[in-house]
N, C-alpha and C positions, 0 to 999 in steps of 0.2 A: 480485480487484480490489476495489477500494472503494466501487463501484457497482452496484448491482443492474442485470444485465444488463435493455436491454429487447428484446432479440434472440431474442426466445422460439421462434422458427422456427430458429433452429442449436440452441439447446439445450435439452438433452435434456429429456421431460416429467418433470411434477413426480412423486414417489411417491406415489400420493393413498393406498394403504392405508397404506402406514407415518404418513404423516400422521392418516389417521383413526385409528387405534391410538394414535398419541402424542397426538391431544387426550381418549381416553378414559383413557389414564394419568394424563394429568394430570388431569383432573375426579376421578378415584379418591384421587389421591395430594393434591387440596385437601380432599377429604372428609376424608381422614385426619388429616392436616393439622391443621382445623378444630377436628376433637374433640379431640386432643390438646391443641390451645392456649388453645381456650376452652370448654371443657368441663373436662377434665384438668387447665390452668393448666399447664400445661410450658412453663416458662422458654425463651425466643428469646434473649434483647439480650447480648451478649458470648458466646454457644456458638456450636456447630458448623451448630445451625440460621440461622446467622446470614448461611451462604454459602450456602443454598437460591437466592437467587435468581440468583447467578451461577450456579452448577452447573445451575439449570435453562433458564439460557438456551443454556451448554454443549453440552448434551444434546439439547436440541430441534435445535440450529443443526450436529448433527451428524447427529441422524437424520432431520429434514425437509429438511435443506439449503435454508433459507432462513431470513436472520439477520433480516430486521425482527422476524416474528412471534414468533422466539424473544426476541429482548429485548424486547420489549413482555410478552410472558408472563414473563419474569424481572421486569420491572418489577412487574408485578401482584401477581406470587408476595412482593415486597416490601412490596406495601403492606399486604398481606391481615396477612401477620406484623408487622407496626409498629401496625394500627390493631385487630390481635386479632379481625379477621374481624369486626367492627362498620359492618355498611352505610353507615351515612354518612359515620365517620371512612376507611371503605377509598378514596372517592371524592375527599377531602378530600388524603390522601397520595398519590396517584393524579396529580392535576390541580394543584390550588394548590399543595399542599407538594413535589411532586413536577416534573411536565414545566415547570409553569410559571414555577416558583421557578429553575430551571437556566435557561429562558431568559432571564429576566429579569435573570440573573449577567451582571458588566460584560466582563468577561474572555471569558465563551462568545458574548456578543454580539458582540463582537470580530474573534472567528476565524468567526464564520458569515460579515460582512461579510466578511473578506480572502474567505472564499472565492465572496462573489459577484462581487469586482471579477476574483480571477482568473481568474471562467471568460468573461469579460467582453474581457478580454485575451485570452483563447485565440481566444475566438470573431472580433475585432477581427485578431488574426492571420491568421486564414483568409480573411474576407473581403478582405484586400488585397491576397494574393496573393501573399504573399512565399513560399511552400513552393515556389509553380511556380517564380518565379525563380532559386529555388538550387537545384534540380531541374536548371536549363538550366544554371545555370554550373557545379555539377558535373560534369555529362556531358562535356564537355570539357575536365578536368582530370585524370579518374582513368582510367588504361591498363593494369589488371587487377585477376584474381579480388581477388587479398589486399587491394589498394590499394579497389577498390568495397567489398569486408565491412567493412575497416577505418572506411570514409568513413560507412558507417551506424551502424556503432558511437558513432561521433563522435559524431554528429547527434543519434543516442539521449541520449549524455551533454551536448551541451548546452542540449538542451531536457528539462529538468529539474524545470520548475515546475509542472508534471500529466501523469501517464500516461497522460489523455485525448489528451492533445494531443500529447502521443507518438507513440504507435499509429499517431494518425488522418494525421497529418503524416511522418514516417518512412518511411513505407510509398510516399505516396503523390509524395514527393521522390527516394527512391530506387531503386523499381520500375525507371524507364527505365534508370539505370545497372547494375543488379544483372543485369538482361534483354540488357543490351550485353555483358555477359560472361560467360552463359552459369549464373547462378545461378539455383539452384532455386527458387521462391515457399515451399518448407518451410524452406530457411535463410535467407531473409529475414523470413518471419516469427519464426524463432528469435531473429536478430539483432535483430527491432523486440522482442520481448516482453523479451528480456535486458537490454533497455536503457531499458524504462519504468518497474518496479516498482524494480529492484534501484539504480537512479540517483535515484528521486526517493524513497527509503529512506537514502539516505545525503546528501540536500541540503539544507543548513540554510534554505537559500529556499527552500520548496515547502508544497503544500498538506498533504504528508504532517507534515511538522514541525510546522506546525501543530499537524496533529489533533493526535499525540502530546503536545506541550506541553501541549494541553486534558486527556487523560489525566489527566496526572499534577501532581495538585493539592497543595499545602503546597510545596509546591519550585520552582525557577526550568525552568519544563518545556524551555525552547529547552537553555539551559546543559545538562540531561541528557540532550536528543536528541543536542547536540554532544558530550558523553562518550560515547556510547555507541555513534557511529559505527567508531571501530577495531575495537569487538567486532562488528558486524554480517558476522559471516565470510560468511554466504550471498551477499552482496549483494557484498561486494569481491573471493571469489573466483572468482562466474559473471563478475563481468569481466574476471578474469584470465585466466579459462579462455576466455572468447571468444578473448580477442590468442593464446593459444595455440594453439590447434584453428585459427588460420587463418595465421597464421604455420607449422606444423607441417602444413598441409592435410592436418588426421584428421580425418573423420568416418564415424561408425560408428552401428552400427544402421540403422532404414529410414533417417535421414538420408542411407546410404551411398552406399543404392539411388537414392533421390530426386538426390542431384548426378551420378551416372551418369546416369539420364535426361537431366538438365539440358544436361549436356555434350552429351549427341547430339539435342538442342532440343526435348525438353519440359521445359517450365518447371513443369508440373502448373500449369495457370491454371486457378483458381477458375471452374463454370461461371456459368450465371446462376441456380444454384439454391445457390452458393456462397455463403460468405461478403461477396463483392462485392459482394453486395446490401445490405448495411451502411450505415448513412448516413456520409457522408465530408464531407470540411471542405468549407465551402461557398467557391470558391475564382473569383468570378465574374470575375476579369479577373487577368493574367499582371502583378506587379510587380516588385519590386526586391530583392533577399538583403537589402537595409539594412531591409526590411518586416519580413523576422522576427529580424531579430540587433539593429535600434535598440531594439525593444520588450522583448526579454529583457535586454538589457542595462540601459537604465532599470531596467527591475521589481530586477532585482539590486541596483543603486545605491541606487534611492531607497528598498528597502526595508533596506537594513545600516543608512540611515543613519538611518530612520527607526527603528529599534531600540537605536543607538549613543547617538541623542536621549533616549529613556528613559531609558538607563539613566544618563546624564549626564555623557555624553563631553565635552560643550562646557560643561558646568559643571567642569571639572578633570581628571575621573576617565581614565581608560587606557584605550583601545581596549578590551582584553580584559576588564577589569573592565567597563569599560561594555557590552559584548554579555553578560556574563556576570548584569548583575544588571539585563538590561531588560526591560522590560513588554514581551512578543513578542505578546501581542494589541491595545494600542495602537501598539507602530511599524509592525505589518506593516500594519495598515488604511492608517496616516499613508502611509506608503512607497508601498505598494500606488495609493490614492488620487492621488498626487501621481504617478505613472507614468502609469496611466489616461487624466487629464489632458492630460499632455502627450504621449502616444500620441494619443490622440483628435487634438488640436492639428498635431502629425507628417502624419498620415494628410491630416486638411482641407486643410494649406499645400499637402502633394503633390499633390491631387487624387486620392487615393487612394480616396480613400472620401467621398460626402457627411456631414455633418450628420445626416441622415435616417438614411443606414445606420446610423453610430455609436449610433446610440442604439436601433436595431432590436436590437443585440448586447447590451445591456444585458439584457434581456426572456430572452435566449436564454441566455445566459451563467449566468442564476438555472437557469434549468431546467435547464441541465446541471449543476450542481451542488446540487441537491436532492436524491439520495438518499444524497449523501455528509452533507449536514445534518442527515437524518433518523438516520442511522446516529449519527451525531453527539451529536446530542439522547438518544435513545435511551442508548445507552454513557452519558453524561454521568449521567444518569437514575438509571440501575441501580448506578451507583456510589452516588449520594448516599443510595439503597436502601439499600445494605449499608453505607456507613459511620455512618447512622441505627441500625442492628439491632449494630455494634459488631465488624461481622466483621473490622475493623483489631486492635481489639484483641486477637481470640481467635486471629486468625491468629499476631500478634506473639510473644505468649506460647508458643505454639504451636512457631514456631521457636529460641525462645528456651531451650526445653526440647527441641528434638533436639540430637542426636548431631551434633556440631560433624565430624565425619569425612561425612557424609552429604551436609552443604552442597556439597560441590565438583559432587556430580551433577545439584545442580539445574537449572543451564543448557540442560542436554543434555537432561534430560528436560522441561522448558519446551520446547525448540524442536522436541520431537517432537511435543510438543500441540497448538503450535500450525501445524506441518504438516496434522497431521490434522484441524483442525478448518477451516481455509484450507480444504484441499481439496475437504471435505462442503458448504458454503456458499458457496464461490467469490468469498472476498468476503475480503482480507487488512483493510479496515478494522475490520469487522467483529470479526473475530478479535481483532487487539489492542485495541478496543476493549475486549473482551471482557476480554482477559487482562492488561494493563497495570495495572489500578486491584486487582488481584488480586497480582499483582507487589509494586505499592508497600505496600500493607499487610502484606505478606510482610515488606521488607524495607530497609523507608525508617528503621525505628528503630533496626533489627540489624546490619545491614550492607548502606551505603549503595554499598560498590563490586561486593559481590553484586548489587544492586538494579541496577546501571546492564548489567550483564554479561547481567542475564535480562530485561530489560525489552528488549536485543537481539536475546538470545533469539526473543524475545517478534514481534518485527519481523519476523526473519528466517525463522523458522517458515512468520509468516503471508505472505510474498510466495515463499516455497518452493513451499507449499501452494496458492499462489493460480498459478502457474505448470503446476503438475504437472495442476490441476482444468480439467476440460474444459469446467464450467460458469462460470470467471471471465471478467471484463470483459476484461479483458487480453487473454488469452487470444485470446477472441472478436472484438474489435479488431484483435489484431494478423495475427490469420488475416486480417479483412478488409483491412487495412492491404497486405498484400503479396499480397492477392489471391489465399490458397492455400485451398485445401479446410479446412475448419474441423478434421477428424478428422486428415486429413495431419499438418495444426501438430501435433496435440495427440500424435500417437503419435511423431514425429521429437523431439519437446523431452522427451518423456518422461527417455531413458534419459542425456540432456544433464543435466537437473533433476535425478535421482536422483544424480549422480555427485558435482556439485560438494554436493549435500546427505547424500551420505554423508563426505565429507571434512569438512562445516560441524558433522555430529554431533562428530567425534570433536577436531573443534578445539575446541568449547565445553565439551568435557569438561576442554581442558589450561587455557582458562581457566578453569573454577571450579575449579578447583586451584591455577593457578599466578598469578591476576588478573592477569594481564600481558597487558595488548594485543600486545606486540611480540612476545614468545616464543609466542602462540599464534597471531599469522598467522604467521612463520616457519613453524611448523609445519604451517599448514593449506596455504601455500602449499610446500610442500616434498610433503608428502605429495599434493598435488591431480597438482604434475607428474610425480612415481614415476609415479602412479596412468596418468594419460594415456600415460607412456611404456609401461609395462605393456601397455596397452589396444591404442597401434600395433602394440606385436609380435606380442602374440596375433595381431592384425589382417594383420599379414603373414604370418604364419605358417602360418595358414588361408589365405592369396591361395594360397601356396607347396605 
């Protein structure tokens, strides 16, 4: 997840040897370093030492599994090589030329805002109380298993605008229903985790969109997250394989066992030394379903239109050209802000919420999204690192001199990387953080429909990754969310994860071949259902 868990009590302790080990590598490997670059004079600015600081944040954020540290040491490792290991200039690229010059970017100033008001929003949802309400009008609308799975999937997909508030919401809306029919707490949390990363990965409104806009700098970032939604095969096949598996009621592996129990009433409820002990939306008084669907709907409205504005819809331009060529970090603050607003406004007229409250949310709203910032800052950081030392260009040339036959596998091998590194760090922002601004210098000058196909990659990897790791936010939320044993979730989603990510490999192979969105979900989604039918009959076969 994109959040550095603070749930240090479910997860797992840190490796402190492997971490002590990786900070005397690395003091070894600046020594080295050092001498070679100024003593020696070995050339950095357009070579291969140019990707040092990516690779070593890589590297750390896979064997410490934890990403601040690792990109702050990739940043460092960037300045040492720009300022040639000179004390005061290393301080100078570091701070001024560095963290501070990225803040002070009008654009990154931007998307930090959007993401204070949205967590400001989330928080403003909680407080009013609208999760209980549709909690209650649910329950008396849906009259079985498939109709309750389905009805959380829903929910998952249309609270879309943070995986925080997914989790935290999801869970705790649809417990009573999922519990009236007899569902396990292990597939409800499957169903809450399926439907926080892989939906707000694929929603041009969301904080995810965002980020990645901020990524990907020289280009229109919203317009390429919007390209690159049809490839994101991870993301739009685990929600097809959801309607399936419960439409076709297969579940397999511990899942199997876990909905046997259920059915004869155990839920496997979290104890008090469970997950449940998580902190949950603060939900002080029972409101209205119009609590949480007037507010997402606003934020929807007035942030399109606040991006439509940019880009100069009401000055002539066309819908699609106007989303296509807008400032997405001035409409979404514009949009964002004017929602807020009159959310705030909503809540007072009802009696919803005081004055007072509202603006207690404000305070809270910052803090929950502060290590998405950090992570943020950080990435933004380490780019400006390496496109300083020229790694754009040596990358370019670079590809520009393979073997044109090699390109098609690049996807596929992107999205294994960034499985594996999601997974070590637990952190999918993180990850493409990481590997997006490494993407575009790959292939923003060579081939820009490669570039939108692995910058998917890139996504999908890292919410694969962030799903399968027992240490992501997500993760860890969603166990609390549906109130299951934290290790339960993680071993029942397992062999769910692995399924629809062994079909997302092999579809990103057919597009960087065939750059076709459509002939490669065809195929992922052709091959995902073989796969499943496959899987029931073995599954009978064995009952039999």
């Amino acid at each position: 997840m994109k959040k550095e868990s603070q749930l240090e009590t479910i997860s797992p302790g840190n490796p402190r040897r492997a971490t002590y080990l990786s900070l005397i590598a690395v003091l070894l490997f600046m020594g080295c370093l050092n001498y070679a670059v100024s003593i020696n004079g070995m050339p950095v600015k357009d070579s291969f030492w140019a990707l040092t600081p990516a690779l070593m944040a890589i590297t750390l954020a896979l064997i410490t599994k934890e990403v601040y540290s690792s990109l702050f040491l990739g940043i460092l490792t960037g300045a040492l090589l720009i300022a040639e290991f000179h004390p005061v200039e290393i301080l100078d690229q570091l701070f001024p030329k560095g963290v501070m010059t990225v803040l002070a970017d009008k654009w990154n100033v931007g998307i930090l805002t959007f993401l204070v008001i949205l967590g400001t929003m989330v928080q403003l949802m909680n407080r009013a109380g609208g999760s209980a309400a549709f909690g209650a009008w649910a329950s008396k609308r849906i009259k079985s298993r498939a109709g309750a799975q389905l009805s959380t999937m829903l929910l998952g997909c249309v609270i879309f605008i943070d995986d925080y508030f997914n989790c935290l919401t999801v869970g705790s809306v649809m417990r009573p229903v999922t519990d009236k029919h007899k569902i396990s707490r292990a597939k409800l949390a499957y169903l809450i985790d399926s439907t926080a990363a892989p939906i707000c990965i694929i929603a041009p409104i969301s904080s995810w969109a965002a980020a990645v806009a901020g990524f990907v700098k020289g280009a229109n970032g919203i317009s390429i997250f919007i390209q690159s939604i049809p490839f994101n095969f991870y993301a739009l096949l685990t929600m097809l394989m959801m309607v399936i598996i419960i439409l076709m009621k297969l579940d397999y592996g511990p899942m199997l066992q876990h909905e046997k129990m259920a059915q004869g009433g155990d839920l496997d409820i979290a104890g008090e030394s469970g997950p449940s002990t998580a902190e949950s939306p603060k939900e002080e008084r029972v409101g209205r379903v119009s609590d949480l669907v007037i507010p997402v709907i606003l934020l929807i409205i007035a942030c399109v239109i606040g991006m439509i504005y940019t880009g100069g819809y009401f000055s002539g331009k066309s819908f699609v050209e106007a989303f296509a060529t807008s400032d997405a970090s001035v409409g979404l603050v514009m949009g964002s802000s004017v929602a807020l607003i009159i959310t705030i406004v909503y809540y007072m007229v009802r009696q919803s919420l005081t004055f007072s409250e509202c603006m207690d949310c404000l305070p809270e709203g910052f803090k929950q999204m502060v290590p998405a910032m950090l992570i943020l800052t950080f990435a933004w950081t380490l780019k400006s690192m390496t496109d300083s030392l020229g790694a754009a260009t040596y990358v370019a040339g670079l590809v520009a001199h393979s073997a044109s036959g090699l390109m098609g596998f690049l996807p596929a091998i992107i999205f294994l990387v960034a499985v594996g590194l999601a997974f070590a760090s637990g952190t999918s922002w993180g990850t493409f953080g990481i590997l997006i601004p490494i993407v575009v210098s790959c292939f923003q000058e060579v081939d820009p429909q490669l570039m939108i196909i692995s910058i998917s990659a890139c996504m999908a990897g890292a919410v694969c990754g962030d799903h399968c790791s027992p240490i992501s936010d997500t993760t860890i939320m969603s166990s609390a969310g549906a109130q299951c044993e934290h290790l339960n979730h993680v071993t029942t989603q397992l062999p769910y994860a692995l399924t629809a990510a062994s079909v997302s490999f092999f579809t990103f192979l057919v597009a960087g071949f065939t750059k076709s969105a459509l002939l490669s979900l065809l195929f992922g989604i052709a091959a995902l259902f073989l796969l499943l039918l496959f899987i029931r009959h073995r599954q009978r076969a064995v009952q039999s």
